[in-house]
C-alpha positions in Angstrom: 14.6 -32.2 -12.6 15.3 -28.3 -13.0 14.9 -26.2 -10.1 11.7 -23.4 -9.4 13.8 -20.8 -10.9 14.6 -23.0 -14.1 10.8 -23.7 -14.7 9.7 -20.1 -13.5 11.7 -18.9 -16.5 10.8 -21.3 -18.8 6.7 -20.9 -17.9 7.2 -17.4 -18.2 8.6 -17.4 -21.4 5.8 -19.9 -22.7 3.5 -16.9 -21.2 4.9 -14.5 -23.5 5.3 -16.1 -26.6 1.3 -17.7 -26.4 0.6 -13.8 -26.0 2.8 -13.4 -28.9 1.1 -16.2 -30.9 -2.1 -14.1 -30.7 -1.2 -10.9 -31.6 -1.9 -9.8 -28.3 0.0 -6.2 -27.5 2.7 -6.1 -25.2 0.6 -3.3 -22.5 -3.0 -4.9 -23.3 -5.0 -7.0 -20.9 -6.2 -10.5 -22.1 -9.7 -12.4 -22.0 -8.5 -15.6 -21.2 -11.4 -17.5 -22.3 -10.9 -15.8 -26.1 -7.8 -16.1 -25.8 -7.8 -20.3 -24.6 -10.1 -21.1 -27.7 -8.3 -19.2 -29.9 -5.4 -21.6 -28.9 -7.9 -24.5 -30.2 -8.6 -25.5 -27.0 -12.4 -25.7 -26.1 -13.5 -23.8 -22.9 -16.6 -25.2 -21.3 -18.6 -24.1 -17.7 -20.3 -26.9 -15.7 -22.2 -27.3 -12.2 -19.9 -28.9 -10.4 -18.5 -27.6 -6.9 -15.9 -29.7 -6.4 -14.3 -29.5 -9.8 -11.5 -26.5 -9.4 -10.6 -26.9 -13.3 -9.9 -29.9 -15.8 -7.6 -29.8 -18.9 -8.1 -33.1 -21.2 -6.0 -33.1 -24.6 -8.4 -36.2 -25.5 -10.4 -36.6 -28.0 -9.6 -32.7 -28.6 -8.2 -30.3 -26.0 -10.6 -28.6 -23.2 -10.5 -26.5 -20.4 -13.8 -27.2 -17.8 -14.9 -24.8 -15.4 -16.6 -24.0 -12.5 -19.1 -21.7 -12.6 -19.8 -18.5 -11.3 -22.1 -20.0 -8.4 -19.2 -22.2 -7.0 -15.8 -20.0 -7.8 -15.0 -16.1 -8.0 -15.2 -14.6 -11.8 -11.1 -13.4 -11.2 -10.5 -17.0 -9.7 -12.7 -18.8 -12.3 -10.1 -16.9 -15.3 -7.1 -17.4 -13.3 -7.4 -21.6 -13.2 -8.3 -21.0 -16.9 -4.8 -19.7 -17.4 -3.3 -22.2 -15.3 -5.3 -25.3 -17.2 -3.9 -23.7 -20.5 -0.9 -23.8 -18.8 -0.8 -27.2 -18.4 -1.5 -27.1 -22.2 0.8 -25.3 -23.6 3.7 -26.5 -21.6 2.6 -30.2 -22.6 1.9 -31.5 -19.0 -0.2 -35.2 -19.5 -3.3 -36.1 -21.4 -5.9 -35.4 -18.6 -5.3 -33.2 -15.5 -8.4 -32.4 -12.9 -7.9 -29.9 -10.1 -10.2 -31.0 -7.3 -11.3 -28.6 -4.3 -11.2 -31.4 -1.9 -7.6 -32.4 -3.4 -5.4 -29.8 -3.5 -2.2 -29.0 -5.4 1.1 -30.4 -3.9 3.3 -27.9 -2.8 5.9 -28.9 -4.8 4.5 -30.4 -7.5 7.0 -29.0 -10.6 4.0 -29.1 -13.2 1.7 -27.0 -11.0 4.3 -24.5 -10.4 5.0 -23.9 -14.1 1.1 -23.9 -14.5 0.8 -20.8 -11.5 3.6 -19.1 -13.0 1.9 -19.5 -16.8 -1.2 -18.4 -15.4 0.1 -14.9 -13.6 2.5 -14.1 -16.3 -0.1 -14.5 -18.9 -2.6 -12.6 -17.7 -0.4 -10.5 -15.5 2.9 -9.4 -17.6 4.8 -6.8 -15.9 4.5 -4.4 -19.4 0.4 -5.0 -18.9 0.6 -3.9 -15.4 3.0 -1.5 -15.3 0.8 0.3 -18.5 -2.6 -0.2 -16.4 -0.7 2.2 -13.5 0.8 4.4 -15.4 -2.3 5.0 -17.5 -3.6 5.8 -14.3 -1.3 8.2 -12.8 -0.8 6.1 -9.8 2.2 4.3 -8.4 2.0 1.1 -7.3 3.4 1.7 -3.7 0.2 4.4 -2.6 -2.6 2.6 -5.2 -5.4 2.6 -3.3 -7.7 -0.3 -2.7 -10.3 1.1 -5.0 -7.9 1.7 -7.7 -6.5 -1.5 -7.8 -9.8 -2.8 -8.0 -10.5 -1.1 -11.1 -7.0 -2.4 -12.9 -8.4 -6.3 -11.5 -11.5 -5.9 -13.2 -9.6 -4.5 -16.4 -6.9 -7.7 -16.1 -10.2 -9.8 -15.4 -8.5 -11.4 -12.0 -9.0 -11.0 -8.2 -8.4 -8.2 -6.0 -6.2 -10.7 -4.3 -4.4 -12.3 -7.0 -3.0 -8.9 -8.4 -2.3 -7.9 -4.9 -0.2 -11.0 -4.5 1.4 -10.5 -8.1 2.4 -7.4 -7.8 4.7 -8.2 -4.3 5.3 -11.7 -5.0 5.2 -12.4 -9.0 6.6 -8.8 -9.8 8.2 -7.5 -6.7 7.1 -4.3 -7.1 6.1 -3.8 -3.9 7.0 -5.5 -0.2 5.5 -8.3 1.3 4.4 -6.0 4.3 2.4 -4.1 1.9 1.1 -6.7 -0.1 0.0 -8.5 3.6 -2.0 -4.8 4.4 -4.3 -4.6 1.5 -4.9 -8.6 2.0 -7.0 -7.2 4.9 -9.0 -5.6 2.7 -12.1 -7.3 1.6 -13.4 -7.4 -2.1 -16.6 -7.2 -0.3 -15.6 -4.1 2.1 -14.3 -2.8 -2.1 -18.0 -2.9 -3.7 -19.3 -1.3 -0.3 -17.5 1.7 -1.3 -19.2 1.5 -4.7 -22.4 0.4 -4.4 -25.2 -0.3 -1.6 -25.7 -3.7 -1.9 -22.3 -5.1 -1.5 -23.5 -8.5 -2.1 -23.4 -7.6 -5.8 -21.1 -8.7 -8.2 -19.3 -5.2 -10.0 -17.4 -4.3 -12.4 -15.6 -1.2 -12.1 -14.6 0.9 -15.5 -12.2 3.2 -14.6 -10.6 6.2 -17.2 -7.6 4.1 -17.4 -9.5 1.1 -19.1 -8.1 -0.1 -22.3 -9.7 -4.0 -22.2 -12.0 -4.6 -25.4 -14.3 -6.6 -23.4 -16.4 -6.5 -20.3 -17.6 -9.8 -19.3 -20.9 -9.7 -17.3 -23.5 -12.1 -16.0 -27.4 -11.1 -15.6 -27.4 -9.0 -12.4 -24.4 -7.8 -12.1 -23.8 -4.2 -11.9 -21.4 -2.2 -14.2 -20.5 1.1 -13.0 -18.0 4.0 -13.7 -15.0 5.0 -11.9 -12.7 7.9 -11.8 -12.3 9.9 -14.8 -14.2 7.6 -17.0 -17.0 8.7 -19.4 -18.8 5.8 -20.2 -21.3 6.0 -23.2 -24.0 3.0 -23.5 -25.9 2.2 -26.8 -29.0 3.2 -26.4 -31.7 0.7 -27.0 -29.8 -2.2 -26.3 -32.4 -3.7 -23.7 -29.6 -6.2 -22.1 -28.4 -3.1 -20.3 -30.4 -0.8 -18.1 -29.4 2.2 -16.3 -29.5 1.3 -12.4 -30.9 4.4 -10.4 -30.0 4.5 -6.9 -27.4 1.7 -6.9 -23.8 3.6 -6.5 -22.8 4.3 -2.9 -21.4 8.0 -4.8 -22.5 10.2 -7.8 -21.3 7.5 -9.9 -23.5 6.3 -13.1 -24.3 2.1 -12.7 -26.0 -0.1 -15.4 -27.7 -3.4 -14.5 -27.0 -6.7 -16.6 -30.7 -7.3 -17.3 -30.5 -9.8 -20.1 -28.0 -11.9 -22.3 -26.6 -10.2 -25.4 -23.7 -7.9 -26.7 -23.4 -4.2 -26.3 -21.4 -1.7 -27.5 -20.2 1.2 -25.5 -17.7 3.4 -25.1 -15.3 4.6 -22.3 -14.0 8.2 -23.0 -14.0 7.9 -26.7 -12.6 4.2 -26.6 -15.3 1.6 -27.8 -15.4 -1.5 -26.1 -18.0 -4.8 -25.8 -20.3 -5.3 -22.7 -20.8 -9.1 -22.9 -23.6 -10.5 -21.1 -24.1 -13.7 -19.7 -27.1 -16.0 -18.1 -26.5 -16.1 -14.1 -23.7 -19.2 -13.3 -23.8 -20.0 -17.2 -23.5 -23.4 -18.2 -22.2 -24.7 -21.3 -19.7 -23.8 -24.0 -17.7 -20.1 -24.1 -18.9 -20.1 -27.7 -22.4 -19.5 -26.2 -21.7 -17.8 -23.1 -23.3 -14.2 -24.6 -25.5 -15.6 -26.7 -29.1 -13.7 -26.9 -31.4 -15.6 -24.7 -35.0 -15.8 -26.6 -36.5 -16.8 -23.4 -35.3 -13.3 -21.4 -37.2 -11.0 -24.2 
């Protein structure tokens, strides 16, 4: 059996070249989900708390997910990347992840399927362009900032903390232990009054083509960003006295698409039904019901 570093090399490089396979730039962020069915592999959202992730090559290859009630969004995207992991690196015919099982320690396919996951979605070239778009270093980031580049990668606070010390080494372990004392929670306090809301913060560094919303969620601006909405949309409203700061919010009020732009860079709001259920292919799909 090869050793971790043998299969950390190898899952990494199956990270890269599945980015490669897509066309995906070597600085830009990746949607996961678009990225997993583009690979032919169905992604699909069910009810189910105990259920951490499933990959099934049989009759055709899925991915099923938690949703958004049970799992954080950046958690939800990370097993994603770990259960096309398992895919792409051609690990059995039908693997479940199960909250009240979890992963042996030193289980070799689970490795290779963490190290997939973080590499894909987490490439040192992506990372190192989300910082230095910023002006920041990674060694004095501060917690808000690395906030914003989490939402732009479309993982946890947490996990890019982690990443950066202990995927990258970029930074120290004492370091990476200090901001894991922060709270996402204590994060969104900073942002907005209600910290029980889920946000997304759009920062003037953003580059990612998508946003990926739920209804209720708040979207709202960060630092040096200029963030134009289309008007008339309906499945975005502007949220009045919502930001903690003199920062302009919008409310996910509805399912749909929207178009907006973030200093001259146009991206897609995508919203989604609260703790959606059913097929990606749906997930943004305009609910006739919400009108």
């Amino acid at each position: 059996m090869p050793d971790r570093s043998t299969i950390a090399r190898m899952a990494t490089r199956a990270a890269y070249q599945t980015r490669r396979s897509l066309s995906i730039p070597r600085d830009s962020p990746i949607n996961v989900f678009d990225a997993t069915e583009a690979m032919g592999v169905e992604v699909r959202f069910i009810d189910a708390s105990s259920v951490e992730g499933m990959f099934s090559r049989d009759p055709h290859p899925v991915i099923i997910l938690p949703t958004s009630a049970h799992r954080p969004r950046g958690r939800i995207a990370f097993t994603c990347a770990h259960e096309l992991g398992h895919c792409v690196l051609g690990h059995g015919d039908r693997i479940v992840d199960l909250v009240e099982a979890p992963r042996e320690r030193g289980d070799p396919n689970e490795f290779a399927a963490d190290i997939f996951a973080g590499t894909l979605l987490m490439p040192r070239p992506v990372v190192e362009a989300c910082f230095s778009r910023r002006n920041i270093d990674v060694s004095t980031g501060d917690p808000v900032a690395l906030f914003g580049i989490a939402c732009e990668l479309g993982v946890g606070f947490h996990s890019l903390v982690t990443h950066l010390a202990v995927g990258l080494r970029l930074n120290s372990a004492s370091w990476s232990d200090g901001l894991k004392r922060v709270t996402p929670r204590s994060i969104r306090a900073s942002l907005v009054r209600d910290a029980t809301q889920p946000v997304t913060l759009v920062d003037g560094g953003w580059t990612a083509e998508t946003v990926d919303l739920e209804v209720g969620d708040v979207l709202i601006a960060g630092d040096g960003a200029s963030i134009n909405i289309d008007s008339g949309c309906g499945s975005l409203e502007v949220a009045e006295n919502i930001a903690a700061e003199s920062r302009d919010a919008w409310r996910a009020t509805k399912p749909g698409v929207v178009r907006a732009k973030v200093n001259g860079r146009g991206f897609a709001v995508r919203i989604a039904r609260s703790a959606y259920v059913g097929p990606q292919r749906h997930r943004f799909l305009h609910d006739p019901e919400s009108s």
